[in-house]
Backbone as CSV, one residue per row, in Angstrom:
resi,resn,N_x,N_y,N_z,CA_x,CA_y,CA_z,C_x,C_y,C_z
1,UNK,143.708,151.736,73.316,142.872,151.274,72.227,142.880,149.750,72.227
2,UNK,141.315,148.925,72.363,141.790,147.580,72.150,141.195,146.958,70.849
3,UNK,141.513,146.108,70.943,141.357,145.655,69.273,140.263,144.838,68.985
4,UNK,139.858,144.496,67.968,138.676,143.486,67.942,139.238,142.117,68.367
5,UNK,138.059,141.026,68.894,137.668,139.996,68.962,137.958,139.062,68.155
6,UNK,139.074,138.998,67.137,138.937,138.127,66.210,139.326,136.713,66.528
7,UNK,138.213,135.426,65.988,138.741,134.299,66.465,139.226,133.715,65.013
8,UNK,139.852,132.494,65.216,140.597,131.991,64.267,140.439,130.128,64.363
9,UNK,139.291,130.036,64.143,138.247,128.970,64.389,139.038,127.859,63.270
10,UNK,139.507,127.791,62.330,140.250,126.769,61.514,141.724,127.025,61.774
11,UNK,142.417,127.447,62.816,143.504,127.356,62.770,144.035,125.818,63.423
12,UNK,143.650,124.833,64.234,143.826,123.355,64.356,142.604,122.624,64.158
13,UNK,141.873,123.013,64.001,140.343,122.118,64.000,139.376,122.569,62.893
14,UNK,138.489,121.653,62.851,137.419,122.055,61.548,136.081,122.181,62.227
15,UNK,135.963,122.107,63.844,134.958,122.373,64.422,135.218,123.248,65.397
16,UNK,133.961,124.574,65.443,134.680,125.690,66.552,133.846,125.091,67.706
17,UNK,134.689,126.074,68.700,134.325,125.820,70.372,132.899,125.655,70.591
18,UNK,132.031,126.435,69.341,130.626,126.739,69.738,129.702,125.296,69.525
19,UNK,130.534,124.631,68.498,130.040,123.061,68.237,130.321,122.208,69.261
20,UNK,131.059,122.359,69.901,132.038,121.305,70.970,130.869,121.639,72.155
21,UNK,130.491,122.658,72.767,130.059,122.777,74.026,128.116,122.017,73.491
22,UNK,127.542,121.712,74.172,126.291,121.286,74.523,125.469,122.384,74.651
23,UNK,124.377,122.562,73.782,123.207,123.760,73.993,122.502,124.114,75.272
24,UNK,123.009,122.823,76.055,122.633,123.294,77.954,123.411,123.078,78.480
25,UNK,124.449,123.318,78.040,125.518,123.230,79.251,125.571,124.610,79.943
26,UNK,125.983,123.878,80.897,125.993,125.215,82.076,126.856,126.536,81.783
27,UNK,127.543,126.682,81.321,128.552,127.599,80.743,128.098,128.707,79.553
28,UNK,127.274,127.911,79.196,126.312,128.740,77.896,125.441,130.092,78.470
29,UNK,124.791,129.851,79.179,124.372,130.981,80.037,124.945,131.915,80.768
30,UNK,125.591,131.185,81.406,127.045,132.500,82.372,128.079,133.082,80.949
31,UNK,128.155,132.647,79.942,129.531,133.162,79.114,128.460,134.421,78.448
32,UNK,126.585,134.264,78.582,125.817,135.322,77.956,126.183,136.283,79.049
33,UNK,125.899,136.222,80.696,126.030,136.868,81.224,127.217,137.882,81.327
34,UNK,128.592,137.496,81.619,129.340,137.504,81.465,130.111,138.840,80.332
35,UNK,129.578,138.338,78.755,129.789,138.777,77.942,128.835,140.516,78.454
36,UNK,127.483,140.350,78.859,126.589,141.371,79.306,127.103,142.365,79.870
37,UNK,127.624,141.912,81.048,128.360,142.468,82.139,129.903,143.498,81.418
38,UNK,130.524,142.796,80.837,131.472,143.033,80.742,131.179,144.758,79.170
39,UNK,130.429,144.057,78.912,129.384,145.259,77.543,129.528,146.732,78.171
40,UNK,128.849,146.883,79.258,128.375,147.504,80.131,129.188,147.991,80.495
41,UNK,130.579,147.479,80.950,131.940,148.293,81.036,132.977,148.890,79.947
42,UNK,132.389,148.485,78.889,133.194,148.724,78.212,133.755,150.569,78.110
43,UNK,132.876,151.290,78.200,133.417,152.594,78.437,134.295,152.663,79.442
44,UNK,134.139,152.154,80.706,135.329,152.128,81.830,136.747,151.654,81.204
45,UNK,136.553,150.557,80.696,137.960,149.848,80.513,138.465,151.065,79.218
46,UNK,137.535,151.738,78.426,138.205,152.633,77.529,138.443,153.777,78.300
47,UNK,138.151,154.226,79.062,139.418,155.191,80.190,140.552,154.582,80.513
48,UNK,140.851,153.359,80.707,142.119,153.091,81.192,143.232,152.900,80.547
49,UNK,142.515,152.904,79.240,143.620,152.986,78.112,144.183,154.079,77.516
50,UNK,145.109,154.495,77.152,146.270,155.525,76.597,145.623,155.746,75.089
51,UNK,145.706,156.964,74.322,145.166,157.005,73.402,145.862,157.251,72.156
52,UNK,147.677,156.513,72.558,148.801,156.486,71.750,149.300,155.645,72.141
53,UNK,150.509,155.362,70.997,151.012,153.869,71.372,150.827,153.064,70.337
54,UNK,151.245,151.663,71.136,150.246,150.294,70.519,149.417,149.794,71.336
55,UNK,148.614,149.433,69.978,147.509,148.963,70.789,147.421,147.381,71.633
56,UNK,146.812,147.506,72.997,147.408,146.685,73.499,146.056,145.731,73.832
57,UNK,146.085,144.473,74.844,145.172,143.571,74.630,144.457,143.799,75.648
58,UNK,142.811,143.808,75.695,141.971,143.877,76.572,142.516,143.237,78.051
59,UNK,142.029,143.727,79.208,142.161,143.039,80.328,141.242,141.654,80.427
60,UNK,140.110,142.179,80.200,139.188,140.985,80.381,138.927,139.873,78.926
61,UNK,140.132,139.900,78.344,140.347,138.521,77.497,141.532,137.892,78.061
């Protein structure tokens, strides 16, 4: 079982990552892709997980 996504955007700063990067920077597009790709697996990566236990942290974070 993996857990949500939660970010924690005021824990040292008062501006998140999403302010810091540039609306064309190159990274902006591949982190859409990326995120796409990884969507798409998400049923795979939920086979590889145990369905007792604790819950433990995604591979692909």
């Amino acid at each position: 079982m993996r857990g949500l996504d939660l970010k924690q955007d005021e824990l040292f700063s008062y501006t998140t990552l999403e302010q810091r990067i540039p609306n064309d920077h190159p990274l902006r597009p591949l982190r859409r892709l990326v995120d796409t790709v990884l969507a798409s697996m998400d049923r795979d990566f939920d086979g590889l997980y145990s369905r007792r236990g604790r819950a433990s942290i995604a591979p692909e974070r």
